[in-house]
N, C-alpha and C positions, 0 to 999 in steps of 0.2 A: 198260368204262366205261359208263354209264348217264348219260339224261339224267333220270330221274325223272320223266319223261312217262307215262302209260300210255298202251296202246294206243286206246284208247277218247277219251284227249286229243287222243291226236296225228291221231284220223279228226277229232275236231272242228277242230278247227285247220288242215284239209288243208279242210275245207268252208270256214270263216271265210278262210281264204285265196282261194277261187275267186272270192269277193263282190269282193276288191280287186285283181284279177289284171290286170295291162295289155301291151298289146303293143310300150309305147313304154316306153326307159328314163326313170324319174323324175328330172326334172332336177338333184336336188340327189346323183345318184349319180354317181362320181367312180371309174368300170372302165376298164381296158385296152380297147382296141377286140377284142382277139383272143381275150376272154371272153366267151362269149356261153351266158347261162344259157339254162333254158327256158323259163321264166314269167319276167316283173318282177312285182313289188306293189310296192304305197304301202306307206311306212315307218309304221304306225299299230297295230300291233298289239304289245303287249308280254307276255312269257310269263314 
């Protein structure tokens, strides 16, 4: 299955992510406590 990304997107988008990356979950996000990604971001980016 493909997401139709190329490689070359998906580094951009790995950098346009670091700009919004936070340590604190965004309040309007609604996780189990026993999930624990490795980065949060702000919900602001649309692909």
């Amino acid at each position: 299955v493909g997401t139709g990304i190329t490689d070359e997107v998906f580094g951009e988008l790995g950098e346009r992510l670091q700009t919004i990356k936070s340590d604190q979950k965004p309040g309007e996000y609604i996780v189990p406590k026993i999930l624990t990604p490795d980065v949060w971001v702000e919900p602001n980016i649309v692909v």
